[in-house]
DOVO-958970 format. One line per field, with one value per residue (C-alpha): residue in one letter; y, x, z; residue number from 1. Coordinates in Angstrom, 3 decimals. Each point is the difference from the previous one (the first is absolute). Layout:
// DOVO-958970
type	a; ...
Y	Y; ...
X	X; ...
Z	Z; ...
seq	NUM; ...
//
This chain:
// DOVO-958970
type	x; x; x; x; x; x; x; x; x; x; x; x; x; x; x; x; x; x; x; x; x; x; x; x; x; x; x; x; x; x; x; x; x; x; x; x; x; x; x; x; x; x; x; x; x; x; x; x; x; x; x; x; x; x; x; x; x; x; x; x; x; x; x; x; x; x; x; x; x; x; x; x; x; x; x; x; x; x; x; x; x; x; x; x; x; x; x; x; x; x; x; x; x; x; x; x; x; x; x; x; x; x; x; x; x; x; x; x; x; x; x; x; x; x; x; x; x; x; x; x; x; x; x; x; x; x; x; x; x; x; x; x; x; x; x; x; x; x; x; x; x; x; x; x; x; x; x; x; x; x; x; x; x; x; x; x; x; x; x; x; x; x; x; x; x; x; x; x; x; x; x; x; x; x; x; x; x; x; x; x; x; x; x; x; x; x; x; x; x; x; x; x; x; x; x; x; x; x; x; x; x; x; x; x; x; x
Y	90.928; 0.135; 1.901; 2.608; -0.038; 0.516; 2.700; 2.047; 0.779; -3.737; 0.049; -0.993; -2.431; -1.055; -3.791; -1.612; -3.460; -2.292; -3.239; 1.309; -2.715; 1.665; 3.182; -0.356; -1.803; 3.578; 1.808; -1.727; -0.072; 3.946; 0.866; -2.221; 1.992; 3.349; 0.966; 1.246; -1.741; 2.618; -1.475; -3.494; -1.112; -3.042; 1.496; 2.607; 2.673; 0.176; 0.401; 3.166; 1.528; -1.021; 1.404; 3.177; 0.405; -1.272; 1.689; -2.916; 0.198; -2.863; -2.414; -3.786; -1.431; -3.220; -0.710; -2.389; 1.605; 0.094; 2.876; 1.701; -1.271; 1.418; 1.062; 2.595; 0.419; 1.157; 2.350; 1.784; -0.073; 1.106; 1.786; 2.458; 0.101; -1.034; -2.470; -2.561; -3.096; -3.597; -2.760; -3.472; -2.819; -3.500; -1.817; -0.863; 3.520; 1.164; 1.537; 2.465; 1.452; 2.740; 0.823; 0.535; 2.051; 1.478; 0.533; 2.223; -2.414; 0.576; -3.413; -3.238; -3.279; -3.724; -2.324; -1.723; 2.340; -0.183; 3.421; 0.452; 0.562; 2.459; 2.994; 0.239; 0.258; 2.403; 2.484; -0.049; 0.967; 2.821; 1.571; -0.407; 1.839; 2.904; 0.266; 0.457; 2.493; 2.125; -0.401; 1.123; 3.270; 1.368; -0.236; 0.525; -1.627; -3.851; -0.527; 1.949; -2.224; -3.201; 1.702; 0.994; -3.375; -1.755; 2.273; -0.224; -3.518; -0.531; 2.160; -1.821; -2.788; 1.553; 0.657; -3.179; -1.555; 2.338; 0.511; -3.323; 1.816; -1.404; 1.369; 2.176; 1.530; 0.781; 1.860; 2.048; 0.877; 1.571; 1.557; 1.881; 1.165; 1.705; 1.241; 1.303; 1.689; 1.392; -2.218; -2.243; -3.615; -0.381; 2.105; -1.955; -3.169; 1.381; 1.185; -3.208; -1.994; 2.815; 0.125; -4.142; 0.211; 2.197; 2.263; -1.582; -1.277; 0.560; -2.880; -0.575; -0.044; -1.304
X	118.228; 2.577; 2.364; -2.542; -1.278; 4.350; -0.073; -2.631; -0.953; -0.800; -3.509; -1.020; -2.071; -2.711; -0.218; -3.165; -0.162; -1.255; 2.205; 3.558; 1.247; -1.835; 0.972; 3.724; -0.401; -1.829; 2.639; 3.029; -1.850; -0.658; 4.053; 0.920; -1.854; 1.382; -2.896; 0.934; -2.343; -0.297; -2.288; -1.889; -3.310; -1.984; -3.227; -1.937; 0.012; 3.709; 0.047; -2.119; 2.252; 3.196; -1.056; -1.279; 3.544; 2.096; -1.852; 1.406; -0.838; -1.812; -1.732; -0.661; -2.857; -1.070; -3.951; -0.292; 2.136; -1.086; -0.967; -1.000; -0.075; 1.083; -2.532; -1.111; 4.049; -0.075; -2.987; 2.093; 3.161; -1.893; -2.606; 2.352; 2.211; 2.750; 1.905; -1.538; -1.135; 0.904; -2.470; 1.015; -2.716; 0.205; -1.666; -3.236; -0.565; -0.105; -3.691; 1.615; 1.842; -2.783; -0.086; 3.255; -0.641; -2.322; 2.108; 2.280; 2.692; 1.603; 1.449; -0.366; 2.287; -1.631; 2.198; 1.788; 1.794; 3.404; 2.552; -0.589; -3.981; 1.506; 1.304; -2.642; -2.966; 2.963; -0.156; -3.706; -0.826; 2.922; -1.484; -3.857; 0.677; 1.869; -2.534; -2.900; 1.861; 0.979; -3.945; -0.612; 1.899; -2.238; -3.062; -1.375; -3.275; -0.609; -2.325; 2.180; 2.806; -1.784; -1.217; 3.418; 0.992; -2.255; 0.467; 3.912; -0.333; -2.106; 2.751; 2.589; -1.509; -0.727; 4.043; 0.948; -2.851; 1.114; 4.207; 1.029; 0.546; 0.310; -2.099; 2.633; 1.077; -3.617; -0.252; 3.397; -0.778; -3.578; 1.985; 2.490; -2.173; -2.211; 2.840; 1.048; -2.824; -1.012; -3.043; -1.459; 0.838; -3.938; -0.240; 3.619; -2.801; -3.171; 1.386; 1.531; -3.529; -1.137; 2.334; 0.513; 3.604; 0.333; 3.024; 2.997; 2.116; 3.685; 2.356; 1.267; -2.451; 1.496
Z	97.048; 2.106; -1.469; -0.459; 4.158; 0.154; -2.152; 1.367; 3.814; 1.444; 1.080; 3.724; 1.005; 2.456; 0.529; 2.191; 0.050; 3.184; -1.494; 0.512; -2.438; -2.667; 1.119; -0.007; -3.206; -1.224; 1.750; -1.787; -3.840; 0.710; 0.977; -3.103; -2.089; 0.991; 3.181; 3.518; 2.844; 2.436; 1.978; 0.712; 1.958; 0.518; 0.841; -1.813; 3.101; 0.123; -4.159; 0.311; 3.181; -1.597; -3.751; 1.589; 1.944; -2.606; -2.956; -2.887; -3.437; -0.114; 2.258; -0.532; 2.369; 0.266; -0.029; 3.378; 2.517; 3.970; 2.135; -3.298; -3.759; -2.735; -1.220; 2.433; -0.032; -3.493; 0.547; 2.139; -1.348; -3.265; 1.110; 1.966; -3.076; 1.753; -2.751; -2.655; 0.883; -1.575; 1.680; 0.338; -0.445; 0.161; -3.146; 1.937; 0.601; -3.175; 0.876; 2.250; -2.710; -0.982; 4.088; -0.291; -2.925; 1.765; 3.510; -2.345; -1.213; -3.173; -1.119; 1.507; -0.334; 0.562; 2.199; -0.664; -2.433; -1.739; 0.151; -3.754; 1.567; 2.653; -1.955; -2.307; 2.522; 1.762; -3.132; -0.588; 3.547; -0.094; -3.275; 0.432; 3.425; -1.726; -2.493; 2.335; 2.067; -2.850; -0.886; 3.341; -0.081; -2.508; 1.417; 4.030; -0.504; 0.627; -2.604; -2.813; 0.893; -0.640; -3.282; -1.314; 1.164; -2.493; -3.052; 0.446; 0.269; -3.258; -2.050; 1.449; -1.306; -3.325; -0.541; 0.989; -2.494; -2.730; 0.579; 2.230; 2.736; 3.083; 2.884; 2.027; -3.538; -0.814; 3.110; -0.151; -3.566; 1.283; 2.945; -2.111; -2.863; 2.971; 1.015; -3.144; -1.238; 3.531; 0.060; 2.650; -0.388; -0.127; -2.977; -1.743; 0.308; -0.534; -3.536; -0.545; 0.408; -1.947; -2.876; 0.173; 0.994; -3.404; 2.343; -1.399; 2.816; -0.049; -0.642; 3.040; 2.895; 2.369
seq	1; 2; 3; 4; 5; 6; 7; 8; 9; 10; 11; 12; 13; 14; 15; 16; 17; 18; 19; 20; 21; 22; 23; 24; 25; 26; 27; 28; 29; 30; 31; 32; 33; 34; 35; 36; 37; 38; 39; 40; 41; 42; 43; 44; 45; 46; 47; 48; 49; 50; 51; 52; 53; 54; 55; 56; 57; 58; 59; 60; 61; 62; 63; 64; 65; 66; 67; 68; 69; 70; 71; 72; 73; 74; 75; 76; 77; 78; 79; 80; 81; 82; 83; 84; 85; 86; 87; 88; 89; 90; 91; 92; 93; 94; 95; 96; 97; 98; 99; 100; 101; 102; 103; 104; 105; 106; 107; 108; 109; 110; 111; 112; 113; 114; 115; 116; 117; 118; 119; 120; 121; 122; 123; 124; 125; 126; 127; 128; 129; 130; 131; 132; 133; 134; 135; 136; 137; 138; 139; 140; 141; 142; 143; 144; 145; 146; 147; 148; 149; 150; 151; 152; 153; 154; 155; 156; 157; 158; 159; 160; 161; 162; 163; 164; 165; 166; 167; 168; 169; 170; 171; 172; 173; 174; 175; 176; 177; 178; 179; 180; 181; 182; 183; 184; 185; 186; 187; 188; 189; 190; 191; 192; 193; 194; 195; 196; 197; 198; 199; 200; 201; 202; 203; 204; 205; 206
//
């Protein structure tokens, strides 16, 4: 994975973390893998100030932080769709996982965790962001979104079911039919429910 953060733009990252043993630990696992910190907090207030100054492309929160937690952190960060959000939980809060969910986070990573833990819950919050704001730019309306949402996630599924996709392909393969045969990515899915994934994909979908 490394290589491929070196060969492309390195993506910059957010750390909050109220143990600072933890988060140099973070800090040193995310450089070795090919990440730029740009910025570090120990409380949830100064995550939100310093993510809406420093604009990274991604933001990992801890859950218990003082002054504010990351919870209301990540609502937010993600609610004022400012970068995605990994959450990081200790094992005995594994109920706060569908708040987080909730709160806007994309991916979340138990403690303690190993690197090989790091850069996958890293990728999955990076892509299920993109995908929801290329959702987002074709439709205005709240209630559309969360619509298209659901029927782009069931074909999604449907092509990974059918062709062993894996979840990021699934989507890129809806995204660039729609785009091209001029449809909406809502009608790429709707016609793949439809048709039960009967659109052949093309070999390479990634």
């Amino acid at each position: 994975m490394t290589d491929i953060q070196a060969g492309a733009e390195r993506r910059r990252v957010l750390i909050a973390e109220d143990e600072a043993l933890i988060r140099l630990d973070l800090a040193e696992m995310l450089v070795e893998e090919g990440y730029d910190v740009v910025g570090e907090a120990g409380d949830g207030e100064t995550a939100v100030r310093l993510a809406e100054e420093l604009k990274p492309d991604l933001v990992i929160l801890d859950i218990k932080m003082p002054i504010m937690d990351g919870l209301a952190a990540a609502e937010r960060i993600a609610g004022g769709r400012i970068a995605p959000v990994v959450i990081l939980t200790a094992f005995s809060q594994r109920d706060l996982v569908e708040r987080a969910r909730a709160a806007g986070a994309m991916a979340y990573l138990v403690k303690p965790f190993q690197k090989s833990d790091l850069v996958p819950a890293i990728e999955i919050a990076l892509s299920r962001y993109s995908e929801i704001a290329a959702l987002e730019a074709e439709v205005a309306g709240l209630t559309d979104r969360l619509e298209i949402r659901k029927t782009v996630e069931r074909a999604k599924g449907a092509l990974m079911t059918t062709y062993g996709m894996t979840e990021p392909q699934a989507f890129k393969w809806i995204q660039r039919t729609a785009m091209d045969h001029r449809m909406t990515m809502r009608e790429v899915a709707e016609r793949i429910l439809a048709e039960g994934t009967g659109a052949e994909p093309a070999t390479e979908a990634g």
